[in-house]
C-alpha positions as CSV (number, residue, x, y, z in Angstrom):
1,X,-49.7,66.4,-3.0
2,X,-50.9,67.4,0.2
3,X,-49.4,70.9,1.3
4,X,-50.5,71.4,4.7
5,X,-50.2,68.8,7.6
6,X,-51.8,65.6,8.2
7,X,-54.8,64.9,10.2
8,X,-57.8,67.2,11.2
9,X,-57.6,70.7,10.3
10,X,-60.0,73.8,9.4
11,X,-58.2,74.0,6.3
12,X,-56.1,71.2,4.0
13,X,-54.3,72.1,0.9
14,X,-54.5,69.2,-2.0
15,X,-52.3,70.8,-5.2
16,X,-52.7,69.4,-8.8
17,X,-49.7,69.5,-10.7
18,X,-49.3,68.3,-14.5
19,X,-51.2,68.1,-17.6
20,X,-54.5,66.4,-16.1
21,X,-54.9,69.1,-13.8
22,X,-57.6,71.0,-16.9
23,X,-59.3,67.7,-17.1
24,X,-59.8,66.7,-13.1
25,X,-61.0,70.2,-13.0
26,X,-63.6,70.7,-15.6
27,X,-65.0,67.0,-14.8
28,X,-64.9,67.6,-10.9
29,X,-65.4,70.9,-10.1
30,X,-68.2,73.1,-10.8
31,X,-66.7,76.2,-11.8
32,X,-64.3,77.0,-14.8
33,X,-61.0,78.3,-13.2
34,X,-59.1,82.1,-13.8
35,X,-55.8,81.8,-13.2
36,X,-54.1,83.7,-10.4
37,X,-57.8,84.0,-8.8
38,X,-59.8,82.3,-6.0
39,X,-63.2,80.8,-7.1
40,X,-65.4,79.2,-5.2
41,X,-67.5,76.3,-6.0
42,X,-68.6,72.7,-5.3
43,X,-66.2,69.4,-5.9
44,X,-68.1,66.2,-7.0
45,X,-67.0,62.5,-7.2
46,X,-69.8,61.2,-10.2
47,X,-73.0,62.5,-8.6
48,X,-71.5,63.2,-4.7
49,X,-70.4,66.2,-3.5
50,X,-67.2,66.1,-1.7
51,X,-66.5,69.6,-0.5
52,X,-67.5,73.3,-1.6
53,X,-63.4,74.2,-1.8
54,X,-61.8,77.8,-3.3
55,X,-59.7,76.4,-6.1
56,X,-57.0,79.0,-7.5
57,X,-55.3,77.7,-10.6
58,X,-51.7,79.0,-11.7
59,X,-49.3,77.8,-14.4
60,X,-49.6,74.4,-14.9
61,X,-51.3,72.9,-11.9
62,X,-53.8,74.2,-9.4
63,X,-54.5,74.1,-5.6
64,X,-58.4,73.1,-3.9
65,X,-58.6,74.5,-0.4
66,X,-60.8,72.1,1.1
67,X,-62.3,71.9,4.3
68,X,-59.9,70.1,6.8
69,X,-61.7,66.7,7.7
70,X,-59.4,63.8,6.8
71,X,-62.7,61.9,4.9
72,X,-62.6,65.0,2.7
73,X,-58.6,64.7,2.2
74,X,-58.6,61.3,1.7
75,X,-62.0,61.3,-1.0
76,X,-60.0,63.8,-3.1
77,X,-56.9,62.2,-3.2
78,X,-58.8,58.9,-4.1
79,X,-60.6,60.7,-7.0
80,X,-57.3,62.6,-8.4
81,X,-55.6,58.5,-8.0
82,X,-58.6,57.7,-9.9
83,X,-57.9,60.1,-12.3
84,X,-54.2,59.5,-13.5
85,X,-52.4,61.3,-10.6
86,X,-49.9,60.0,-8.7
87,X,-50.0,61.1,-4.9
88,X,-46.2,62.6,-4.2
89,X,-45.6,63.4,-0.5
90,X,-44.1,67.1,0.1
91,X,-40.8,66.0,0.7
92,X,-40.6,65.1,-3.0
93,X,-40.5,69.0,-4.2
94,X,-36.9,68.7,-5.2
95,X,-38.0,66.7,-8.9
96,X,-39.0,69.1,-11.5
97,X,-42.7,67.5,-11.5
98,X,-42.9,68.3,-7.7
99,X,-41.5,71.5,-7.7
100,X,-43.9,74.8,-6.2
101,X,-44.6,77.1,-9.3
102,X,-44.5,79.9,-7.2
103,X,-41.0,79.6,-6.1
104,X,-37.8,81.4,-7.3
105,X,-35.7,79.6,-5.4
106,X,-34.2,76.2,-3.9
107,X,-34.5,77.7,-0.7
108,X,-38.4,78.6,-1.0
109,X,-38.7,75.3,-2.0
110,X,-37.3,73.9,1.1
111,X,-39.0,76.0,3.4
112,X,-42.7,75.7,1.7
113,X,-42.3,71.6,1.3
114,X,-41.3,71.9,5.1
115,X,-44.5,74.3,6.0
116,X,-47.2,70.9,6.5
117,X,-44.3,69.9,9.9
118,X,-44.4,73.5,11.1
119,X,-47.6,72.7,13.9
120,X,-46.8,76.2,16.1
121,X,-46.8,79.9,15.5
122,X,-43.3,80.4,16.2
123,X,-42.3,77.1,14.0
124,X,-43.9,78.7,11.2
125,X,-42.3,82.1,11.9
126,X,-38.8,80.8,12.1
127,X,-39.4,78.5,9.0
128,X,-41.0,81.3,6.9
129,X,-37.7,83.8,8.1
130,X,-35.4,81.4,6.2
131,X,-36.1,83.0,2.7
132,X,-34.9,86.4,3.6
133,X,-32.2,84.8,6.1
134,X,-30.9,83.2,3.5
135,X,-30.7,85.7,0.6
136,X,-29.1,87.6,3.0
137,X,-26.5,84.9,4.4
138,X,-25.5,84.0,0.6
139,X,-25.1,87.7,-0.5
140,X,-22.3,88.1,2.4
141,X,-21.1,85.0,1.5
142,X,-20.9,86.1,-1.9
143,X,-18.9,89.3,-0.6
144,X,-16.5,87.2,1.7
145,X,-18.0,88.4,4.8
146,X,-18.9,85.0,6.5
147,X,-16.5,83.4,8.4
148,X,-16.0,80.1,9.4
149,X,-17.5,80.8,12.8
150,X,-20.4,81.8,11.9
151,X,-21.0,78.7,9.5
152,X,-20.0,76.3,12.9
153,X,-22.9,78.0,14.2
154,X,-25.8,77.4,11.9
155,X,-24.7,74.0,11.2
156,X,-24.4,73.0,14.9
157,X,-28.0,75.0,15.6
158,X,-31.0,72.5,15.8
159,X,-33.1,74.6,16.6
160,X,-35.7,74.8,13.6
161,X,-35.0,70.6,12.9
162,X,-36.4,70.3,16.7
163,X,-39.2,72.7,15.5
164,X,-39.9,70.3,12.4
165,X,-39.4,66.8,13.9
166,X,-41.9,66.5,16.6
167,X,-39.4,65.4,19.3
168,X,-41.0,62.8,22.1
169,X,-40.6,63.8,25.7
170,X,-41.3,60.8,28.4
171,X,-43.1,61.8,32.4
172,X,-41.9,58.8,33.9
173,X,-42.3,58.5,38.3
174,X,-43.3,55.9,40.9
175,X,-47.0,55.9,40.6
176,X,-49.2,58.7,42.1
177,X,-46.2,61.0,42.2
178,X,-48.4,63.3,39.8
179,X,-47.3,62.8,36.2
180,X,-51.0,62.5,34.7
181,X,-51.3,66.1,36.4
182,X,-48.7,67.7,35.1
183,X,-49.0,65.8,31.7
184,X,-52.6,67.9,32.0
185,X,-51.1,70.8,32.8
186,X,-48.4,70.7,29.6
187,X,-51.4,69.5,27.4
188,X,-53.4,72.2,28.8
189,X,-56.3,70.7,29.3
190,X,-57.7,67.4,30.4
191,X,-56.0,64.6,28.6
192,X,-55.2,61.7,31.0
193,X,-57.5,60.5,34.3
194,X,-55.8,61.7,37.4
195,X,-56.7,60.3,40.8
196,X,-54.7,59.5,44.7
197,X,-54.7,55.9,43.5
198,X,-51.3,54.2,43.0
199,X,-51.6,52.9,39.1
200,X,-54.3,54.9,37.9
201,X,-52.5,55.4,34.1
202,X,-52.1,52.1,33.2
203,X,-51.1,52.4,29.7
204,X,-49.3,55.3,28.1
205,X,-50.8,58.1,26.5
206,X,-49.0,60.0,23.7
207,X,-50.1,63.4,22.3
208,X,-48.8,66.5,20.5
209,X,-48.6,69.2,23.1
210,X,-47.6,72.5,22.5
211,X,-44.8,73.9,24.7
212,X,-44.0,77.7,24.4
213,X,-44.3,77.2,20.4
214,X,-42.5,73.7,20.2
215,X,-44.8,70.6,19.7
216,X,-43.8,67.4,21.2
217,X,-45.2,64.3,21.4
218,X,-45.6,64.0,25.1
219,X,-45.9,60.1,26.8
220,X,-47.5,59.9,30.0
221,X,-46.1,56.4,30.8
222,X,-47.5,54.0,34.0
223,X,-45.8,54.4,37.2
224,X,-43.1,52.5,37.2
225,X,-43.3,49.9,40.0
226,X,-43.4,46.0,40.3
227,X,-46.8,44.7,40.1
228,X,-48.7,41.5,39.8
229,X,-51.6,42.7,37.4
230,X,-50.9,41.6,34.2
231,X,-52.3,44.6,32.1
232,X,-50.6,46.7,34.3
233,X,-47.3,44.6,33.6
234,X,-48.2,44.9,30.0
235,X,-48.4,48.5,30.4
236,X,-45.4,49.1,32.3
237,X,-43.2,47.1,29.8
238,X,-44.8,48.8,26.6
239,X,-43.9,52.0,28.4
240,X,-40.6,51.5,29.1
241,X,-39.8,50.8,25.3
242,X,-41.1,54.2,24.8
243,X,-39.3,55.9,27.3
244,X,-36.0,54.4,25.3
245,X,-36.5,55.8,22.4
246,X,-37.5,59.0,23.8
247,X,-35.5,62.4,23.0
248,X,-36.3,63.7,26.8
249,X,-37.1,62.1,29.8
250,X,-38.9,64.0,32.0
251,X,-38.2,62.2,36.0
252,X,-41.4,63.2,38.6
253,X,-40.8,62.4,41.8
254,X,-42.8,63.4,45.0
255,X,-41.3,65.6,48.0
256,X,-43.5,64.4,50.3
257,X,-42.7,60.6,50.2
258,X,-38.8,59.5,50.4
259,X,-36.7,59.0,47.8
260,X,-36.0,55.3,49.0
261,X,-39.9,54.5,47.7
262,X,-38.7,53.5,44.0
263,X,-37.9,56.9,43.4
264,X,-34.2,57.2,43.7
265,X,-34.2,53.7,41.1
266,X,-35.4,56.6,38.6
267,X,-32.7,58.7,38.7
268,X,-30.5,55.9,38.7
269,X,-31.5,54.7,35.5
270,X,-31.7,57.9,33.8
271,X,-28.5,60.5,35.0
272,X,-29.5,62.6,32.2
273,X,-33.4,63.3,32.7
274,X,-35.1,66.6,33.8
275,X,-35.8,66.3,37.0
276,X,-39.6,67.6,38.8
277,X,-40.5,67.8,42.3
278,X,-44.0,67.7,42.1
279,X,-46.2,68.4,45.2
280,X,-43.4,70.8,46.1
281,X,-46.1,72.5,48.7
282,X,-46.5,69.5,50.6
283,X,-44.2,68.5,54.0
284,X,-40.8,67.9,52.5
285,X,-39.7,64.3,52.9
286,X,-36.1,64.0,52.2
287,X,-33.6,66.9,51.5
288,X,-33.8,68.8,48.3
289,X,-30.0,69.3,48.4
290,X,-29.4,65.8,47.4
291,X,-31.5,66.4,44.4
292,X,-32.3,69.1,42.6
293,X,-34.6,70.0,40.1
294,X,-37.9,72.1,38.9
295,X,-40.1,72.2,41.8
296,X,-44.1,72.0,40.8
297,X,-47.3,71.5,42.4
298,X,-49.3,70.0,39.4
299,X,-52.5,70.1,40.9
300,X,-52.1,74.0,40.6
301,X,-49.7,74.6,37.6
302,X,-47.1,76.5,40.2
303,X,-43.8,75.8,38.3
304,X,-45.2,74.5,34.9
305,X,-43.6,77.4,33.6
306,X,-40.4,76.9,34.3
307,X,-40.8,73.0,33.6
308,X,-41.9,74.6,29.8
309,X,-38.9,76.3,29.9
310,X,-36.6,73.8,30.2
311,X,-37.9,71.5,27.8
312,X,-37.3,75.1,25.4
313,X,-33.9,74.7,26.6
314,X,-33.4,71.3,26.1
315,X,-34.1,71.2,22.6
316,X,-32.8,74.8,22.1
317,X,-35.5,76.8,21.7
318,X,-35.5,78.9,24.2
319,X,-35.1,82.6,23.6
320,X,-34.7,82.5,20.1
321,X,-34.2,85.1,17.3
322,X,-36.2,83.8,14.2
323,X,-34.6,85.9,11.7
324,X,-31.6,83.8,12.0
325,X,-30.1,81.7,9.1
326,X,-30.6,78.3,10.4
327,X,-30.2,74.4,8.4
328,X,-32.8,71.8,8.2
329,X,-31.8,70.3,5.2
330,X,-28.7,67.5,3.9
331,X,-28.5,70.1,0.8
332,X,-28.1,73.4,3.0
333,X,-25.6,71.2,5.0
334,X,-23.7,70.2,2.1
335,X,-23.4,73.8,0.6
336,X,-22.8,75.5,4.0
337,X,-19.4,72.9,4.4
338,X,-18.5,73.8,0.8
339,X,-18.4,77.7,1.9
340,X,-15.7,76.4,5.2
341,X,-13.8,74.5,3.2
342,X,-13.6,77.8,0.4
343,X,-13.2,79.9,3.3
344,X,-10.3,78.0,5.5
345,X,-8.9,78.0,1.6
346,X,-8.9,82.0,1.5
């Protein structure tokens, strides 16, 4: 199985489990293993070389630290296929077979199967606080000292499942209001063309940005106007699927062109989205009382930081405390109702 997270990385984590495991490695690797220590040494498929991993064998399986290219992932997954293994996917750790031989508990289990989703610092810092939070949580459980208040709380906190999931947040505007801009901005770093012409993005582009520690898949969609260029129509239409199954909406609009312009159609359609006043510097063309929202200038950054902020907050994340006991998992679920229901028995 593959323990860290799809796609290109510096490092990937392929772990051997069962009884071949002694076989694929004295046949494939060029080393003989010690167990509990790293060795070094090259990984062939017949006469090619594959990778130059650090494989560390423990009880009954062992893990190859390969370099993070997905050719080299997917060449030694192919050869262990090849050689009698089946590939299991991490959320399989629950069966005996897939279980982590390192782990003493359920709840290790959970949280290293969950460790390839965890794509920030502070999504692995909250994940990896879940062991102690946990030991501790079931110990006062143990003594009667968690109430049923306390329980609401964890299972209504989301935090750590919008950590995990990879939630999709949708720039939608009237075109050139400045959503490639600030989509550059969020990305931090040049991701989608930006120029003053109306219709410049015409196709959405989606990509894993980081926002204060969470990642979301961020959709810079067309601006949304009529039009009679058909791959612009194309564009518009595929967009506005996306934007429906979006978990945020982000709504640009421009201060310096009226909100009559197609704008005010926007927040029409979508009572619930974020709102951005982008090119907030520029002469104001309609009152900002009548609508309110983050004001940006994206050509700058000024205001990206609070616009970061509120996505936090959106997907509540903002502010906080990883050391928290927190539920990410139908299992934790289950035995966090069974404590209410013994508790509201007491």
């Amino acid at each position: 199985m593959l323990l860290t997270a799809p796609g290109a990385a510096a490092i990937a984590v392929v772990r051997l489990v069962g009884p071949l495991t002694q076989s694929f490695v004295k046949n494939h690797f060029s080393r003989e293993l010690v167990e509990g220590r790293c060795i070094h040494g090259i990984l062939r498929a017949d006469d090619q070389v594959l990778d130059d991993p650090v494989v560390v064998a423990f009880n009954g399986g062992a893990d190859l630290n390969l370099h993070g290219s997905q050719w080299i992932v997917e060449s030694v997954l192919r050869l262990a296929r090849a050689a009698g293994f089946e590939i299991e996917s991490a959320s399989s750790l629950s069966s005996p077979r897939g279980q982590f031989a390192e782990c003493k508990s359920i709840i290790e289990t959970e949280v290293l199967s969950a460790l390839p989703r965890a794509r920030t610092e502070l999504a692995l810092r909250v994940l990896l606080a879940q062991i102690e939070a946990w030991k501790t949580l079931k110990a006062r459980n143990s003594a009667g000292l968690v109430d049923p208040i306390e329980i609401e709380r964890i299972l209504s906190d989301r935090c750590l499942e919008n950590l995990l999931s990879l939630p999709t947040v949708a720039l939608i505007g009237a075109p050139n209001v400045g959503k490639s801009t600030i989509a550059n901005q969020l990305f931090a770093q040049q991701r989608s063309i930006t120029a003053d012409l109306p219709g410049t993005t015409r196709d959405w582009v989606g990509e894993i940005a980081d926002v204060d520690g969470l990642a979301v898949m961020l959709l810079d969609t067309p601006g949304i106007r009529e039009t009679h260029d058909p791959l612009e129509q194309a564009a518009i239409l595929r967009g506005g699927k996306e934007i429906g199954r979006a978990d945020l909406v982000v709504i640009v609009l421009d201060a310096s062109r009226p909100l009559e312009e197609g704008q005010r159609l926007l927040l029409d359609a979508y009572p619930h989205g974020l709102i951005v006043i982008n090119k907030s510097d520029c002469p104001k063309a309609w009152d900002r009382s009548i609508v309110r929202g983050i004001p940006t200038v994206g050509t700058t950054g000024a205001g990206i930081d609070g616009l970061r902020k509120s996505i936090m907050a959106h997907f509540i994340c903002l502010g906080i405390d990883p050391s928290l006991p927190r539920a990410w998992t139908d299992r934790q679920r289950k035995m966090l109702h069974s404590w209410d229901r013994s508790t509201n028995q007491v």
